[in-house]
N, C-alpha and C positions, 0 to 999 in steps of 0.2 A: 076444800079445794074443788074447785068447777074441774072435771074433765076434759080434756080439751076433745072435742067431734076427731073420731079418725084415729085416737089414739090405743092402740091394742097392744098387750102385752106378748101377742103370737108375730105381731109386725113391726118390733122394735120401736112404735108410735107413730108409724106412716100407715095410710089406709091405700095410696096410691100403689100401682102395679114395680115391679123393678125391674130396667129393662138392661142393665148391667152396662149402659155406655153414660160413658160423661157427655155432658151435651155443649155447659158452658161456665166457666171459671169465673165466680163471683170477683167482681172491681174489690180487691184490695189493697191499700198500700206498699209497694215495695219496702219500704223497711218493715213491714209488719209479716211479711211473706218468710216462711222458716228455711231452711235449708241447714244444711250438716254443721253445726258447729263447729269453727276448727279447736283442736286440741283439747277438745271434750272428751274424757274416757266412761265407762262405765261408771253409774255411782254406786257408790258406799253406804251403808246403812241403810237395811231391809225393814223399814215398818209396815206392819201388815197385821190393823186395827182387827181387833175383834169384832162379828158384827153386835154390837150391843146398846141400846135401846130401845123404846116402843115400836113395833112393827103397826101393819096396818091389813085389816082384810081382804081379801083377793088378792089379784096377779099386776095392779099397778100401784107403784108408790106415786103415795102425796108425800105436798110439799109442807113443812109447818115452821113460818118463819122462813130462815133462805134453810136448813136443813132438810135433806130428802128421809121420808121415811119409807124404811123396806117395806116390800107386801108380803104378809107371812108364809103364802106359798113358794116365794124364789127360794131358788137354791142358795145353800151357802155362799160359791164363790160368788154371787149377785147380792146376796147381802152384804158380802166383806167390798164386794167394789165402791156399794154406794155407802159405808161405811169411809171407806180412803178417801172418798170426793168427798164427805162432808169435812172431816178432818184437814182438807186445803178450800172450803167454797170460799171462805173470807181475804187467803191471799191475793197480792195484786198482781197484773200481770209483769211477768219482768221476760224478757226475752232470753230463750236458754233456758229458763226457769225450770227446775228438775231433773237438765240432762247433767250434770257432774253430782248431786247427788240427789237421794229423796226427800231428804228434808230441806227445804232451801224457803228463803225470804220471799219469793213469788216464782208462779210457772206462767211459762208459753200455752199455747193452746195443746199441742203436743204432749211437754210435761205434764199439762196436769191429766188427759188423760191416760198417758203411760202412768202414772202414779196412781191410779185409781184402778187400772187393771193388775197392776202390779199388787194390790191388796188384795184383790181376790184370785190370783196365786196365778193368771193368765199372760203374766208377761213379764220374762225376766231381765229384761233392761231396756231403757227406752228405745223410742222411736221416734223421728222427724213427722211432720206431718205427713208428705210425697210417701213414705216405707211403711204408713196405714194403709195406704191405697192398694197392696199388695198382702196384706196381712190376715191371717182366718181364712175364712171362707167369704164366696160370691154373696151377696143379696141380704137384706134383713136378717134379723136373729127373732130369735124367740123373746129374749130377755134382754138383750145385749147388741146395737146396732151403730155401727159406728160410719162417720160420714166425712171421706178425707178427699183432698186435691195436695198440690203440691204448693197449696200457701196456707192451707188452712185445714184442722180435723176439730172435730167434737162427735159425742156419744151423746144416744138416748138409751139408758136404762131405766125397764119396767115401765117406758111413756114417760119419763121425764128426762129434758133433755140437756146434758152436763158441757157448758163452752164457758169461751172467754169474752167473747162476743156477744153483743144483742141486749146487754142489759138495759130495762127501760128508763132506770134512772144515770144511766151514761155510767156506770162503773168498766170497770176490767178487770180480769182475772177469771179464775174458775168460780163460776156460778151457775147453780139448779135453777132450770128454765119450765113453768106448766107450757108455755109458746109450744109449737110443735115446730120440728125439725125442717130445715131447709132445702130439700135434698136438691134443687137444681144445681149444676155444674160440679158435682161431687160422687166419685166412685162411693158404694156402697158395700161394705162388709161388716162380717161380725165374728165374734169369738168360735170355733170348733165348738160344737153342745149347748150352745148359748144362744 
C-alpha cells in the first residue's frame, strides 16, 4: 500500500492545522442526512472481536484487500477497533443500520462507526452522527480521529480512513479508505487517550 502524503499516525491522517470551527457542510442528500431514530432503543448484543490477525510494522495500518491491517505499535483498544470495522467493511449501508442492535444486516455511517468503537471498549451505545460532533475530546487524536456534522460522521484510524461514503467503485456501506480524510465542513474529534 502507497502511503497517502500527510498522513500520520500523531494527526489521525491530516497533516493540515485544526482550527476547531466548521467552516462548511458538505451538499448531502436529505434522505441520507441522519437524525435520531425514532423508537430506536439501545442495542443488544455486545460483540467485541478480539484483535487477531497479521499486524503490520510501525504506527500506520495498511490496507490488504478491503481489510485494515493493525500496526503493531497501537494499542489494544486501536487494534480491537480496527478489528470491529473489519468485521462489518463488507456490509451495505442500510439507514439506522446498527442503532437497535450491533449485529444488523447493514449500518448508517454513524452505526458503523459506533460499532467499531464499540469493539474497542470506547463507546457504550451508539451515537447519531450531529452527537459525534460533541463526543471526546477537541481536535485530532493520536491514533483515533473522528470527522462529524449533523448529516454525516466517519473515522480515520492509524491513517486509514473508515466511512460509508467515497467508494471509488460507487459501493456503500462501511469501507476502509487509503484516500485521506475530508475534513472541510466537519467538526473534529477523537477518543480521550486516542
Amino acid at each position: 500500500m502507497a502511503l497517502t502524503p500527510g498522513a500520520r499516525a500523531d494527526s489521525g491522517g491530516i497533516s493540515s492545522s485544526f482550527s476547531g470551527e466548521t467552516v462548511e457542510t458538505p451538499s448531502i442528500p436529505a434522505s441520507t442526512a441522519e437524525t435520531e431514530v425514532p423508537g430506536v432503543s439501545e442495542p443488544s448484543g455486545v460483540p467485541i472481536p478480539p484483535p487477531t490477525g497479521p499486524t503490520v510494522p510501525g504506527a500506520l495500518a495498511t490496507l490488504r484487500g478491503t481489510r485494515a491491517l493493525a500496526p503493531t505499535s497501537a494499542p489494544l483498544a486501536v487494534k480491537q477497533v480496527i478489528a470491529a470495522a473489519n468485521r462489518i467493511r463488507t456490509t451495505p449501508y442500510v439507514w439506522g443500520g446498527g442503532h437497535r442492535t450491533w449485529v444488523d444486516t447493514g449500518y448508517d455511517c454513524s452505526g458503523s462507526v459506533s460499532y467499531a468503537l464499540h469493539g474497542g471498549k470506547l463507546l457504550e451505545t451508539p451515537l447519531v452522527s450531529g452527537s459525534f460532533a460533541t463526543w471526546g475530546e477537541p481536535g485530532p487524536g493520536k491514533w483515533i480521529t473522528i470527522y462529524a456534522n449533523k448529516a454525516h460522521v466517519y473515522m480515520v484510524v492509524a491513517g486509514l480512513r473508515f466511512d460509508t461514503g467515497g467508494d471509488p467503485e460507487g459501493e456503500t456501506g462501511p469501507r476502509w479508505h487509503a484516500e485521506p480524510p475530508y475534513p472541510k465542513g466537519f467538526v473534529v474529534r477523537h477518543p480521550v487517550g486516542y
